[in-house]
N, C-alpha and C positions, 0 to 999 in steps of 0.2 A: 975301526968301528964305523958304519953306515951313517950317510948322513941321518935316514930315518929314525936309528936305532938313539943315536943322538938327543935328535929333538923330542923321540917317547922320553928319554932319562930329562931332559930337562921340564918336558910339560908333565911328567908323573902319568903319559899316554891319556890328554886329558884334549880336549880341544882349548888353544891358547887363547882365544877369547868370550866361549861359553860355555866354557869345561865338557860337552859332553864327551861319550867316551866313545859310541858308535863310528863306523865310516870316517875316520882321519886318515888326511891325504898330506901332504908335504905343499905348502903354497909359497913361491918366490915371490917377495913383493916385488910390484913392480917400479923400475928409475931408482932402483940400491946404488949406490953410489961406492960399496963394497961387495964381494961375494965369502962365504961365508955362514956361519949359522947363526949371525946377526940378520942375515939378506931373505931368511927364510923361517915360516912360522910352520905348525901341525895348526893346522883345523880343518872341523868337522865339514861334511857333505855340502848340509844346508849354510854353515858361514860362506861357503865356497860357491855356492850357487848365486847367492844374494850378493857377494862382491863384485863378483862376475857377471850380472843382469840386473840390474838398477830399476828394471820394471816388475820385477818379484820381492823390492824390499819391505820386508815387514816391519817394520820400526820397532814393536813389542818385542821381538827376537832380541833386538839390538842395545834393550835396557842393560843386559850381560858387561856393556863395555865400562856402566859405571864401577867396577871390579876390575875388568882386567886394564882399561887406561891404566892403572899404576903399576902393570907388569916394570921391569929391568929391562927387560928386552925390545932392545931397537925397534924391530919391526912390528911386534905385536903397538910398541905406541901406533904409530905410523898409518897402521892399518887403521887404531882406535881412531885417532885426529881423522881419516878422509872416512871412514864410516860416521862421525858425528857430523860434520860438514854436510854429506852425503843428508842428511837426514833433518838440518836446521830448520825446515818449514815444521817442525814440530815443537813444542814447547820445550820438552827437556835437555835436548842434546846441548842449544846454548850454555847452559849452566854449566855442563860436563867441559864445553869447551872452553870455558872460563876461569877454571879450575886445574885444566889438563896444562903443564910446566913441560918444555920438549924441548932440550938442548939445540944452540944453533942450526949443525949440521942436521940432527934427526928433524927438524921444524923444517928445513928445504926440502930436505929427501920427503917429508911429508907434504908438501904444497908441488912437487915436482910434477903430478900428475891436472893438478887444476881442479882437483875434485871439491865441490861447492861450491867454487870462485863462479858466481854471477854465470849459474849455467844457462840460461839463455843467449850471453854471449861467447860462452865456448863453441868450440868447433869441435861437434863429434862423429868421430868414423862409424857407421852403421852397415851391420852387412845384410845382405838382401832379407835375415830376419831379425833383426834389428838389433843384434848382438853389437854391443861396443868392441870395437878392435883397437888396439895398441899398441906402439911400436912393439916390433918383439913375438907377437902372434904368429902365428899361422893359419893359413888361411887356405882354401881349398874351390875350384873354379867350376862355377854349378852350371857355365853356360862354353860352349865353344868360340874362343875369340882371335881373328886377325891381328896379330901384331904390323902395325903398319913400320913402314921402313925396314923390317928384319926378316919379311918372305917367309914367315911358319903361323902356324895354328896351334895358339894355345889350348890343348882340347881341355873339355870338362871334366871334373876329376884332380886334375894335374894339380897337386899339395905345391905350395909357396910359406916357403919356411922363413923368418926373422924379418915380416912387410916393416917398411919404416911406414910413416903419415907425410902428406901430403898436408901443411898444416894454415892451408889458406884455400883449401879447399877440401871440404867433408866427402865428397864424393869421388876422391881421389887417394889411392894409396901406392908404395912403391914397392916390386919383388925382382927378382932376379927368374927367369923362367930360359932353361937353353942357354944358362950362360949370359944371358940377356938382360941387363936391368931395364924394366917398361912399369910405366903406369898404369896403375888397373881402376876400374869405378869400382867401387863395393859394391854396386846392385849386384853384380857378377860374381858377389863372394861369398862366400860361408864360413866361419869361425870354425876352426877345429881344434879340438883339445889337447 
């Protein structure tokens, strides 16, 4: 059986955190600490966008999570815990988070990513349009660059598969390019799907 086919039979082909039933995609969360069909949820288009770009969150969308926070399933908490985090400048999500109960393990795998830990003091990777990148991304090179010390031309275009972060500096990321591992700045990047 497919992994897809899977997660319709378990979410009833519903989205796992605001049921709807349009446009569901398969989402791995991100820093699983297993792999698995704990490690990954089904949802919808718009939850997928709004996880994915933190400057299109709707908050009113996100009232959904006080229903699915008490999903069984690992990640859909996970997801719910850094989408209320995500969102604490608002009045209600506190409450939700005061309430939300997340096993040791699932409570790290949920803080793994730093989502609402004092974001002014987090360090975030931004790419030349302002997409947050994450270990693990891909990423895609919108400008032609000199690799210095290794005598090639990374041209524009050229896809860089699984960047880690550079994580004391936001303007820095790492990929393999030619066999090559070199540091790249974000201005230079583009998040690809």
């Amino acid at each position: 059986m497919s992994k897809l086919k899977e997660l319709q039979d378990r979410s009833e082909t519903t989205c796992e955190l605001c049921n709807a039933t349009d446009n569901l995609s398969i989402y791995d969360v991100p820093e699983s600490p297993n792999v698995g069909l704990d490690s990954s949820i089904l949802i919808c288009s718009t939850c997928k966008e709004q996880i994915e770009d933190v400057s299109i969150i709707n908050p009113n969308h996100w009232r959904c999570l006080n229903d699915s926070m008490w999903s069984q399933v690992p990640g859909v908490q996970v997801i719910a815990y850094r989408m209320l985090n995500r969102l604490k400048s608002e009045a209600w999500p506190q409450d939700l988070l005061d309430m939300l109960y997340l096993d040791d393990d699932t409570l790290a795998w949920a803080k793994a990513t730093g989502d609402g830990d004092h974001d002014s003091a987090k360090i975030k990777h931004l790419d030349s349009n302002g997409a947050l990148l994450q270990a693990g991304d891909s990423i895609v090179l919108i400008k032609d660059l000199n690799v210095k010390g290794a005598n090639f031309t990374a041209k524009r275009g050229t896809a860089v598969r699984n960047i880690s972060l550079v994580h004391d500096n936001p303007e820095h990321i790492e990929g393999k390019i030619n066999g090559q591992h070199i540091v790249i700045l974000t201005k230079y990047t583009k998040k690809s799907n």
